[in-house]
HTML snippet that shows the backbone in 3Dmol.js (N, CA, C, O; Angstrom):
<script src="https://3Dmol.org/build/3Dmol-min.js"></script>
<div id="view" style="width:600px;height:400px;position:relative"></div>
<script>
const pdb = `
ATOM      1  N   UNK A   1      12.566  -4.624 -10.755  1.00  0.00           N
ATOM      2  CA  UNK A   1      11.969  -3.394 -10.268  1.00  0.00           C
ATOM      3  C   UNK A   1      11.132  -2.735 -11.345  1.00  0.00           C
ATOM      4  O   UNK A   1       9.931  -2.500 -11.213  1.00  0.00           O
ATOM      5  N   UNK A   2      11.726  -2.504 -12.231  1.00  0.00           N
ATOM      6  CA  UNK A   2      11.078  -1.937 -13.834  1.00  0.00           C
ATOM      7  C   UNK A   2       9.783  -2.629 -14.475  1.00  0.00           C
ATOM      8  O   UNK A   2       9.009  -1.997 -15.194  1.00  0.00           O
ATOM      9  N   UNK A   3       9.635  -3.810 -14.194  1.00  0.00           N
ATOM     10  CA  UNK A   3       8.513  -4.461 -15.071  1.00  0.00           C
ATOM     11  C   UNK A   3       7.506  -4.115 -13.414  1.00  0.00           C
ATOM     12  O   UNK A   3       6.389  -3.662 -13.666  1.00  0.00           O
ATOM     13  N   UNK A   4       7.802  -4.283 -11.893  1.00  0.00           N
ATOM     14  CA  UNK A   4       6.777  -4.446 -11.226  1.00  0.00           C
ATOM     15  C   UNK A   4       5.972  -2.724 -11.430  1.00  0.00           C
ATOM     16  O   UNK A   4       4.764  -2.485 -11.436  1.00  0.00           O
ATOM     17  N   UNK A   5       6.723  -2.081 -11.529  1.00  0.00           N
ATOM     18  CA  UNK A   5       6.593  -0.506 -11.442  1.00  0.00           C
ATOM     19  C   UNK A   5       5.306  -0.066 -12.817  1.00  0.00           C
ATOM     20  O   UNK A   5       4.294   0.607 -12.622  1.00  0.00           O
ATOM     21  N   UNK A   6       5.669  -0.575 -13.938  1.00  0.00           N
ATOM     22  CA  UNK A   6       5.099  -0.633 -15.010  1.00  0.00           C
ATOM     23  C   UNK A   6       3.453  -0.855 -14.679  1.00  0.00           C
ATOM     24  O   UNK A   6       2.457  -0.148 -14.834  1.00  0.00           O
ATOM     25  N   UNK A   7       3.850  -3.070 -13.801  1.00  0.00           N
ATOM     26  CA  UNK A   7       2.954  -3.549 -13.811  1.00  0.00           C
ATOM     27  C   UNK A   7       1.740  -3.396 -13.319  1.00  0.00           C
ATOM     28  O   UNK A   7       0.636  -3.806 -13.678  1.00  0.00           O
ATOM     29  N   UNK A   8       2.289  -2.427 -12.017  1.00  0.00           N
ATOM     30  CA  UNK A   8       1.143  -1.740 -11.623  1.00  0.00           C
ATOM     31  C   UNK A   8       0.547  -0.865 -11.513  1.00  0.00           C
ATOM     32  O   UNK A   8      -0.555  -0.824 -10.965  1.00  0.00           O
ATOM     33  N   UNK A   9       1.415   0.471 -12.246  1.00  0.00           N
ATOM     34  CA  UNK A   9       0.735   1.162 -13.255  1.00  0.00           C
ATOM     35  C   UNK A   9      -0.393   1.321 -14.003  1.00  0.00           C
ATOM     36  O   UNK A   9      -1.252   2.201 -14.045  1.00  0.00           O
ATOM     37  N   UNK A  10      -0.129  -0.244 -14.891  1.00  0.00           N
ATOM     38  CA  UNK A  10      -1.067   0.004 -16.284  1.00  0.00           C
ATOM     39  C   UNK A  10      -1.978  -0.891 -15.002  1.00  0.00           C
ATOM     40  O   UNK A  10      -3.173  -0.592 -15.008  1.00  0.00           O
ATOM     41  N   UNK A  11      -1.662  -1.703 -14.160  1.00  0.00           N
ATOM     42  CA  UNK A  11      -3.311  -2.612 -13.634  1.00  0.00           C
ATOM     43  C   UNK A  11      -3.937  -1.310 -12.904  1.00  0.00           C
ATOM     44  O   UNK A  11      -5.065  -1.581 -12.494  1.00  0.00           O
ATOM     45  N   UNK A  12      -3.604  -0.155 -12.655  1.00  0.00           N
ATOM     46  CA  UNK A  12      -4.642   0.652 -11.881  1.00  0.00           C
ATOM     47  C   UNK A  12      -4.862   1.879 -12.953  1.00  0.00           C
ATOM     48  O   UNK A  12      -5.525   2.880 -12.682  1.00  0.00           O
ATOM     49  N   UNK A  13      -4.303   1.684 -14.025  1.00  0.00           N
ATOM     50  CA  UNK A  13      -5.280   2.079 -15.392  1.00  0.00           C
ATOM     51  C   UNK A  13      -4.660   3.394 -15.362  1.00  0.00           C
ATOM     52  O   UNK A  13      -5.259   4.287 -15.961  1.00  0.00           O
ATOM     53  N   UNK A  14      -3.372   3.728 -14.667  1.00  0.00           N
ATOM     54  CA  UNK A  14      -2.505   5.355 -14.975  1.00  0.00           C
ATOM     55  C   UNK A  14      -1.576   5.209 -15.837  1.00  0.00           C
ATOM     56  O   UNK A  14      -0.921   4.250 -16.243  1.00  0.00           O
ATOM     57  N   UNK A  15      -1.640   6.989 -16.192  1.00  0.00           N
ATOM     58  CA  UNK A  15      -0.861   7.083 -17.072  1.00  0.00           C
ATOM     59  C   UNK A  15       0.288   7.301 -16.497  1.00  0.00           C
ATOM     60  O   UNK A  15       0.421   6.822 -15.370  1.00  0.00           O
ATOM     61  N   UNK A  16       1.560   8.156 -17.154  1.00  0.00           N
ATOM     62  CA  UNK A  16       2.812   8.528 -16.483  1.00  0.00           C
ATOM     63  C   UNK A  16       2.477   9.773 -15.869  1.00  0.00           C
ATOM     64  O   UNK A  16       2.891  10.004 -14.733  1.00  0.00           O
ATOM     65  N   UNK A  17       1.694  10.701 -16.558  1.00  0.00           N
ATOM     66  CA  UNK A  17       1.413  11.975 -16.655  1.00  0.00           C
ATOM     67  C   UNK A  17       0.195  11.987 -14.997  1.00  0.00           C
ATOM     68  O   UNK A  17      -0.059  12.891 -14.201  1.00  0.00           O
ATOM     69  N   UNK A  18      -0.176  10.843 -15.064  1.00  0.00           N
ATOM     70  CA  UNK A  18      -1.280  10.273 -13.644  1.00  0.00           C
ATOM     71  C   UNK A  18      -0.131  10.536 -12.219  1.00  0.00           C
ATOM     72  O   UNK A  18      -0.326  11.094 -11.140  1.00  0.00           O
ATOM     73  N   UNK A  19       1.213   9.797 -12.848  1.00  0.00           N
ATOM     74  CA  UNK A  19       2.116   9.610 -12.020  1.00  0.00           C
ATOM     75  C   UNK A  19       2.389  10.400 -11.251  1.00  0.00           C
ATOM     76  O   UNK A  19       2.566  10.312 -10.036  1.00  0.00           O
ATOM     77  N   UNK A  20       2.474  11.838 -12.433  1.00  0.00           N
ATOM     78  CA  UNK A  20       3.407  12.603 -12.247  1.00  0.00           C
ATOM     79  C   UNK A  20       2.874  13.384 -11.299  1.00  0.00           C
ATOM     80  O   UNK A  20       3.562  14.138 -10.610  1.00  0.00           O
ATOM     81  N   UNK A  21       1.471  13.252 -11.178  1.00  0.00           N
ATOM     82  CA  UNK A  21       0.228  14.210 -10.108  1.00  0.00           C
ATOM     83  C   UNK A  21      -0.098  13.431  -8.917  1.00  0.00           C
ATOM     84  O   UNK A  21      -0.528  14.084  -7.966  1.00  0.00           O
ATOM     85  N   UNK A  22       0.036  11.989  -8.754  1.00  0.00           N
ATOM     86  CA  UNK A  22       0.162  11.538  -7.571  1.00  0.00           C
ATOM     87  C   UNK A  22       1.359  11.648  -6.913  1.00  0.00           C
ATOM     88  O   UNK A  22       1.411  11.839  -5.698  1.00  0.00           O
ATOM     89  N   UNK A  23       2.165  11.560  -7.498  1.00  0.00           N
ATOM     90  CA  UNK A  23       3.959  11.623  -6.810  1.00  0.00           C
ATOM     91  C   UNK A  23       4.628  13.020  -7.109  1.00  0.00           C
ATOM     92  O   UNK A  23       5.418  13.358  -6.228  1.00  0.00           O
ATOM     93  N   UNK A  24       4.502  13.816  -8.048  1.00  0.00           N
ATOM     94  CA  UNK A  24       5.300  15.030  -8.056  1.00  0.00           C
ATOM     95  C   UNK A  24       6.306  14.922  -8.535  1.00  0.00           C
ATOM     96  O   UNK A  24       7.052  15.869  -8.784  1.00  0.00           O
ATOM     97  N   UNK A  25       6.590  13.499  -8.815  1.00  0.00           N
ATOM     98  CA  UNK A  25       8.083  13.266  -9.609  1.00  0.00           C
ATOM     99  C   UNK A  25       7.043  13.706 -10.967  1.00  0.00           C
ATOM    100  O   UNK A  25       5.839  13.584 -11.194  1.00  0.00           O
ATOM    101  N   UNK A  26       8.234  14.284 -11.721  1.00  0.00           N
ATOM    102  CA  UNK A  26       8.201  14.797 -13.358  1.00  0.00           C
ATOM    103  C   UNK A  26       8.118  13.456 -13.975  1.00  0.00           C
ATOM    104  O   UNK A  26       8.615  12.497 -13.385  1.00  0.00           O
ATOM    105  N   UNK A  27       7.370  13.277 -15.428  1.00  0.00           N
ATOM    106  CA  UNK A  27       7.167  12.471 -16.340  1.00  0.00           C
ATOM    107  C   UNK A  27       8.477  12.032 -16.514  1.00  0.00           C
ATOM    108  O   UNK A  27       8.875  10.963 -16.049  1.00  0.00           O
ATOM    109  N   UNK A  28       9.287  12.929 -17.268  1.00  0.00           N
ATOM    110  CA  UNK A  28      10.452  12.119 -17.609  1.00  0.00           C
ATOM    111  C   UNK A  28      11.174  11.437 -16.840  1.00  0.00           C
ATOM    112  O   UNK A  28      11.879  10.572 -17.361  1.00  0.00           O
ATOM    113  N   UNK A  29      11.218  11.640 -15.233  1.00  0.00           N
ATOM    114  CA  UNK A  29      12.019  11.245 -14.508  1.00  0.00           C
ATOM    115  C   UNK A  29      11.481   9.961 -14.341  1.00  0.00           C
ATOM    116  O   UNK A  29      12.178   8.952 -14.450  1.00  0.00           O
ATOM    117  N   UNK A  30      10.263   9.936 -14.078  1.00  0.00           N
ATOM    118  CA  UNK A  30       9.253   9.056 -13.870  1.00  0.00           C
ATOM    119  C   UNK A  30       9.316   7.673 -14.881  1.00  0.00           C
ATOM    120  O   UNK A  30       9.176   6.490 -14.574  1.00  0.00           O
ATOM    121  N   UNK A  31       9.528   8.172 -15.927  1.00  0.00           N
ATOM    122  CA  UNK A  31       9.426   7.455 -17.158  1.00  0.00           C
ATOM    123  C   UNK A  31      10.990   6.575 -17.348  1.00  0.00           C
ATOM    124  O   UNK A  31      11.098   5.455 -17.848  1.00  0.00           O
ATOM    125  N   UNK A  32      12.029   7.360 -16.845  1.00  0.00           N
ATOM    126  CA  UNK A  32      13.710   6.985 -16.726  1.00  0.00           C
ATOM    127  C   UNK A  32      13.238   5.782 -15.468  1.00  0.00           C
ATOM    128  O   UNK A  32      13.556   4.619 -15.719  1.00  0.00           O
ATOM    129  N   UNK A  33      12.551   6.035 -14.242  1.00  0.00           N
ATOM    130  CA  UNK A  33      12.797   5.373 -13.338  1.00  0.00           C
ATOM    131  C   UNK A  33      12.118   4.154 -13.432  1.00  0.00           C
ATOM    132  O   UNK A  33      12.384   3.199 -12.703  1.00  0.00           O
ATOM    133  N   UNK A  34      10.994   4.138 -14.553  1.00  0.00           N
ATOM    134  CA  UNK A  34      10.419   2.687 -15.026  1.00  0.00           C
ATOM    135  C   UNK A  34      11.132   2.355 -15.750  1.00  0.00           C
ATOM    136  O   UNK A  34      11.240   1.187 -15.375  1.00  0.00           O
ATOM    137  N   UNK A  35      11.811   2.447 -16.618  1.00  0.00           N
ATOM    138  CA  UNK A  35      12.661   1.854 -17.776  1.00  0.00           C
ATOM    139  C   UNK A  35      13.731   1.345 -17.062  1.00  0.00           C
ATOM    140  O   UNK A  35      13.951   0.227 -17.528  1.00  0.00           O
ATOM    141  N   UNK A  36      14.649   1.638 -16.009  1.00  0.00           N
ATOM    142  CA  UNK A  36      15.304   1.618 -15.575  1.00  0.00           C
ATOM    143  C   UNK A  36      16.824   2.070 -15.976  1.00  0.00           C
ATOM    144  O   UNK A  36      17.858   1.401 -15.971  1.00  0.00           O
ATOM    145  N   UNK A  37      16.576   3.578 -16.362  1.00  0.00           N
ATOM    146  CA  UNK A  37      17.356   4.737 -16.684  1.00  0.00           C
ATOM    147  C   UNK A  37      17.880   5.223 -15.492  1.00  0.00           C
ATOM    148  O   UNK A  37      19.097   5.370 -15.384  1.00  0.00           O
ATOM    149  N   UNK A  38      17.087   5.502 -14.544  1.00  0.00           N
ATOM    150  CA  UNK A  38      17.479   5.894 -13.143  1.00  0.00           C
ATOM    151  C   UNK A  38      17.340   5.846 -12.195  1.00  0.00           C
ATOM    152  O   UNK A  38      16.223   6.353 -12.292  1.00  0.00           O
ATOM    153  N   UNK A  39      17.475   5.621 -10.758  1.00  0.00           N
ATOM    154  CA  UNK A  39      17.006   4.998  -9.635  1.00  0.00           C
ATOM    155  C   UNK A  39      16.200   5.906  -9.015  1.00  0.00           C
ATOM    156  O   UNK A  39      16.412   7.088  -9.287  1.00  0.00           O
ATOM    157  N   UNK A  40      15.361   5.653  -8.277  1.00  0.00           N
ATOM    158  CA  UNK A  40      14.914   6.438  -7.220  1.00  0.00           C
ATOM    159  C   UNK A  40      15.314   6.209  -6.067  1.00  0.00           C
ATOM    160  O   UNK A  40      15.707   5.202  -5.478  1.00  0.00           O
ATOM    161  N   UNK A  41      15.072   7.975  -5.633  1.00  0.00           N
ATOM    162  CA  UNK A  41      15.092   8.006  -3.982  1.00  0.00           C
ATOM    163  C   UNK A  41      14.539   7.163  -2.828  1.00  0.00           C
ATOM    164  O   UNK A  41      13.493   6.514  -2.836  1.00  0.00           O
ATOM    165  N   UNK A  42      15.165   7.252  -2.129  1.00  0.00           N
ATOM    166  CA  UNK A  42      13.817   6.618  -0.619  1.00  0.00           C
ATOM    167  C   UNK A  42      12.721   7.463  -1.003  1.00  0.00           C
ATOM    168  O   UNK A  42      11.706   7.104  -1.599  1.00  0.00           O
ATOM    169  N   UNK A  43      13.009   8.586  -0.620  1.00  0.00           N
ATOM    170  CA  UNK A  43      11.217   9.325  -0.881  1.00  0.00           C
ATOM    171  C   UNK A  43      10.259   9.549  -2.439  1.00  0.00           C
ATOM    172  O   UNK A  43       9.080   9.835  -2.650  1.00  0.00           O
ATOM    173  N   UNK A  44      11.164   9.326  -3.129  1.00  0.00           N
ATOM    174  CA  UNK A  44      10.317   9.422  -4.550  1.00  0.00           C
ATOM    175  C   UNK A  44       9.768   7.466  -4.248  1.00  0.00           C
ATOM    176  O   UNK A  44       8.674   7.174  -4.733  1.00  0.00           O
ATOM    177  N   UNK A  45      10.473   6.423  -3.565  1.00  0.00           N
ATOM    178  CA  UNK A  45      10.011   5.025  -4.005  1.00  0.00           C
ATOM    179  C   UNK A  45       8.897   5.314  -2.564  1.00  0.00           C
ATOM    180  O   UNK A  45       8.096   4.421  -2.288  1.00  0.00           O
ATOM    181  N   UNK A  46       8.918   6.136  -2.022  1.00  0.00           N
ATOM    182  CA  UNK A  46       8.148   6.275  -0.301  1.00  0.00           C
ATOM    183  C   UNK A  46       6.536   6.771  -1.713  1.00  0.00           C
ATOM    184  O   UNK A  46       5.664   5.917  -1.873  1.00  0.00           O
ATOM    185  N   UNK A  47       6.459   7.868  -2.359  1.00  0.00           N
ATOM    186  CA  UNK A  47       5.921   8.317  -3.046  1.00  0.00           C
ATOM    187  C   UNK A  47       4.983   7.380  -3.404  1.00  0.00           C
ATOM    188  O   UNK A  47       3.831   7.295  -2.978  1.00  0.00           O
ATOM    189  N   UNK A  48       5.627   6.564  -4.342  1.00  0.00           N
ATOM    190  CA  UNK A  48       5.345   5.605  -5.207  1.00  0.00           C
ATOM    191  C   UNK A  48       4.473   4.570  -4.818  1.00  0.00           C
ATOM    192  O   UNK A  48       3.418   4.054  -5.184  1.00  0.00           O
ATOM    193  N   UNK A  49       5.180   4.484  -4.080  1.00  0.00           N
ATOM    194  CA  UNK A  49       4.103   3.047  -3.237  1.00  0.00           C
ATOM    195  C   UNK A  49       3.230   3.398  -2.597  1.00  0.00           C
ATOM    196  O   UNK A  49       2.597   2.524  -2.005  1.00  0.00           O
ATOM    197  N   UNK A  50       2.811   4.858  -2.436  1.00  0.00           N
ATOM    198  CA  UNK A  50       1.763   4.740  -1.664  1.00  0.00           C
ATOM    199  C   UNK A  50       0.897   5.872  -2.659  1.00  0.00           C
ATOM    200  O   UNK A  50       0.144   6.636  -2.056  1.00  0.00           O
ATOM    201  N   UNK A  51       0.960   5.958  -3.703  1.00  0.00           N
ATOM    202  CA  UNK A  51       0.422   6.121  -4.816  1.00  0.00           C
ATOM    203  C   UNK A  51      -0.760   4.739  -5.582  1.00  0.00           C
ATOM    204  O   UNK A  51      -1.976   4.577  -5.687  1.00  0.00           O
ATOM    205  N   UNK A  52       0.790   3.817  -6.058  1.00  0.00           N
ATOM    206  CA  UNK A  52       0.275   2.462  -6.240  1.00  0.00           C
ATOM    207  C   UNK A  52      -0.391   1.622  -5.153  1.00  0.00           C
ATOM    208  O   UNK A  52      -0.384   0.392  -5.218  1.00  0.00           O
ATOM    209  N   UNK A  53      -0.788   2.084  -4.463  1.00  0.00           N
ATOM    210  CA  UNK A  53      -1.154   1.190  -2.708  1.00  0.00           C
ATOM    211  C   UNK A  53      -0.617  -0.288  -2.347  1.00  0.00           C
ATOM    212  O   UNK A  53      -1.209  -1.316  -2.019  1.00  0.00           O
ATOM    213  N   UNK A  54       1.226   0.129  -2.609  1.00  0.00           N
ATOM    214  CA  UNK A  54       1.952  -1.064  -2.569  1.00  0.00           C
ATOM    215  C   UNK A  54       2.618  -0.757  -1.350  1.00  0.00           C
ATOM    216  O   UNK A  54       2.405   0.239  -0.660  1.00  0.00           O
ATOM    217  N   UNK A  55       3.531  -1.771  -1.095  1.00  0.00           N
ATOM    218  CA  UNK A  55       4.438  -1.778  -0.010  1.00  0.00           C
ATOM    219  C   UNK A  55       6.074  -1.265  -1.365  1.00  0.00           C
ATOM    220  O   UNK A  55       6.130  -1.470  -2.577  1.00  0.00           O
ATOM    221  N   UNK A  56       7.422  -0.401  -0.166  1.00  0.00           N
ATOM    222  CA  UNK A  56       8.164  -0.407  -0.759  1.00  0.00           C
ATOM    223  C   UNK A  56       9.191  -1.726  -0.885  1.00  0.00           C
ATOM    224  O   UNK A  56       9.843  -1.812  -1.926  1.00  0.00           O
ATOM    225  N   UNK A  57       9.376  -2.897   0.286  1.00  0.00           N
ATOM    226  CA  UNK A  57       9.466  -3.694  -0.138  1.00  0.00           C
ATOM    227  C   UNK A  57       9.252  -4.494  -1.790  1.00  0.00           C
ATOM    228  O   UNK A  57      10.100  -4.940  -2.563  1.00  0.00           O
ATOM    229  N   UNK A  58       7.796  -4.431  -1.885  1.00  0.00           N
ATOM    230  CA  UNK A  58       7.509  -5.049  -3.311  1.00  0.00           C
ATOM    231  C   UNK A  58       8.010  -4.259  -4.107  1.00  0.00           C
ATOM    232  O   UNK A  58       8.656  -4.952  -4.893  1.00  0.00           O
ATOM    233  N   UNK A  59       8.144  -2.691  -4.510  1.00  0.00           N
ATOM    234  CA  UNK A  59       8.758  -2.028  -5.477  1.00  0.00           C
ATOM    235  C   UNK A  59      10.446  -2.597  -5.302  1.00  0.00           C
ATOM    236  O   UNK A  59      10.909  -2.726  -6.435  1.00  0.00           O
ATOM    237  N   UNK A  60      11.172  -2.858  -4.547  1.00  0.00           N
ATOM    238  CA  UNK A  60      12.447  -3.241  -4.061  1.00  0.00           C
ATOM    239  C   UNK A  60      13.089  -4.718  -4.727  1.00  0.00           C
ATOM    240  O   UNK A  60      14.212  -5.167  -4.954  1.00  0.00           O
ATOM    241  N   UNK A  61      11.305  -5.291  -4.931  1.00  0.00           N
ATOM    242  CA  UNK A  61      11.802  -6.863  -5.405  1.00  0.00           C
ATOM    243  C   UNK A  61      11.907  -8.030  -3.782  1.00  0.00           C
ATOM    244  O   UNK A  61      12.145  -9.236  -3.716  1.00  0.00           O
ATOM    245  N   UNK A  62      11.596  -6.952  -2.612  1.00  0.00           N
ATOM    246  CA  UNK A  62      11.793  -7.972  -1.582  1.00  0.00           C
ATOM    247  C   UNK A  62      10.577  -9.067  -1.085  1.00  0.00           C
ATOM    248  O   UNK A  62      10.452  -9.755  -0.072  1.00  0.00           O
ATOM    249  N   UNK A  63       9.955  -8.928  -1.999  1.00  0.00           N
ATOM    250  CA  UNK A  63       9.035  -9.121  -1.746  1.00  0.00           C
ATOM    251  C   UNK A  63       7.919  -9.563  -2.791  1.00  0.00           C
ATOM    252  O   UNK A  63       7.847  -8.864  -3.802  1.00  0.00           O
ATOM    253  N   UNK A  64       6.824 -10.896  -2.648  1.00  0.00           N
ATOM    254  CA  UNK A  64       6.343 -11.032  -3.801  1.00  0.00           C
ATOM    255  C   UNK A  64       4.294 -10.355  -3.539  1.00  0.00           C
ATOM    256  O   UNK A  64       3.338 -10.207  -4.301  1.00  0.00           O
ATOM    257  N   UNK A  65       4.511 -10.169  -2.212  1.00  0.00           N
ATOM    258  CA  UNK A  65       2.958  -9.964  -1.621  1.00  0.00           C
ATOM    259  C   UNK A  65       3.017  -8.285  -1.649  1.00  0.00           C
ATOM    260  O   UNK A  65       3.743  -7.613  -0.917  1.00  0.00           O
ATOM    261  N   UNK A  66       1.991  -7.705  -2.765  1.00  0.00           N
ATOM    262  CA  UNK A  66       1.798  -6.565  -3.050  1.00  0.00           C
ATOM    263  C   UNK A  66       0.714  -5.876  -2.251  1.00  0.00           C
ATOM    264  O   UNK A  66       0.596  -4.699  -2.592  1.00  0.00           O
ATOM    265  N   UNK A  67       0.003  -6.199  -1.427  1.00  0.00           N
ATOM    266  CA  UNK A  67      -0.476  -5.663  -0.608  1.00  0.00           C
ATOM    267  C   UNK A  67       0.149  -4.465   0.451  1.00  0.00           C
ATOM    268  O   UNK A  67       0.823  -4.993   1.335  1.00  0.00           O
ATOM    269  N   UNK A  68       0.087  -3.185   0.544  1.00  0.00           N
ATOM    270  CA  UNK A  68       1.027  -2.394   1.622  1.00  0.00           C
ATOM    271  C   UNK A  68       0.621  -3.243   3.027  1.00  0.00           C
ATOM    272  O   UNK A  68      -0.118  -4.211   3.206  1.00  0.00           O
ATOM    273  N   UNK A  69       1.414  -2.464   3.899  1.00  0.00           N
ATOM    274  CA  UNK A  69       1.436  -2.826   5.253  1.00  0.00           C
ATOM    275  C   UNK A  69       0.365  -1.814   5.843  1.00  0.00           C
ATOM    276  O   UNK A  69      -0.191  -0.929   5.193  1.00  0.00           O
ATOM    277  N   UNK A  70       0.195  -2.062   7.028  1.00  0.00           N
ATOM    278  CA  UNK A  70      -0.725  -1.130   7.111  1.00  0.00           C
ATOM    279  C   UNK A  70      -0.515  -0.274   7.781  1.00  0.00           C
ATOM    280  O   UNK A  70       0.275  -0.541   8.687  1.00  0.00           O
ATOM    281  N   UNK A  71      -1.080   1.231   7.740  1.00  0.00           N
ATOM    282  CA  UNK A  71      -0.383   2.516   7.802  1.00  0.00           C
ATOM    283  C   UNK A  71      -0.891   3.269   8.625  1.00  0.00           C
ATOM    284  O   UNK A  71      -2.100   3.239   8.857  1.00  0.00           O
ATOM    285  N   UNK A  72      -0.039   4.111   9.238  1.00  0.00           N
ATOM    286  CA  UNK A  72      -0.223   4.995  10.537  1.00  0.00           C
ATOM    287  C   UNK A  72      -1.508   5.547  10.653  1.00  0.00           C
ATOM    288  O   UNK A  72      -2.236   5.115   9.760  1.00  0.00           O
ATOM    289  N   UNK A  73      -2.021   6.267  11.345  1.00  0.00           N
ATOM    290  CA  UNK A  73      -3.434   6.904  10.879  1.00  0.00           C
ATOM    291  C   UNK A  73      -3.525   8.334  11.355  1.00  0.00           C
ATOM    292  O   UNK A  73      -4.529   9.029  11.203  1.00  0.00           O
ATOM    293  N   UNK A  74      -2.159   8.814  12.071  1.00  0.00           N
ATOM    294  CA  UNK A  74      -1.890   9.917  12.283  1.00  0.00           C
ATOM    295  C   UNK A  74      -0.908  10.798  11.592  1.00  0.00           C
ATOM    296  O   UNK A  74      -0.755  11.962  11.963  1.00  0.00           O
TER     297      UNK A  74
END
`;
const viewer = $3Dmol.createViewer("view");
viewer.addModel(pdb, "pdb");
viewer.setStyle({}, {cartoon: {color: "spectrum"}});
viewer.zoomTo();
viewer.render();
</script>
């Protein structure tokens, strides 16, 4: 979970502090939940992935196809 979270991070060129303004999760928390200090919520990993324009599957590890699914429009 920790290295994919990282990984796609640094490939879309954010910082933590980037993170912290797309998702609202705080740096540090942010920073615990990449290292793998602390888990996240359904809605902070709901956050996340659609920050990173991933699926939560792939943040989960269920998955190796990082592409999201595709999403409501309402």
């Amino acid at each position: 979970m920790k290295s994919r979270l990282k990984d796609l991070r640094m490939e879309k060129g954010y910082t933590q502090i980037k993170m912290q303004h797309l998702t609202g999760i705080d740096q540090s928390d942010y920073s615990k939940i990449e290292n793998g200090k602390r888990y996240y919520t359904f809605e902070q990993c709901k956050r996340i992935a659609l920050a990173l324009d991933t699926s939560m599957d792939y943040l989960a590890g269920l998955t190796d196809d990082k592409k999201p699914y595709p999403r409501r429009t309402n």
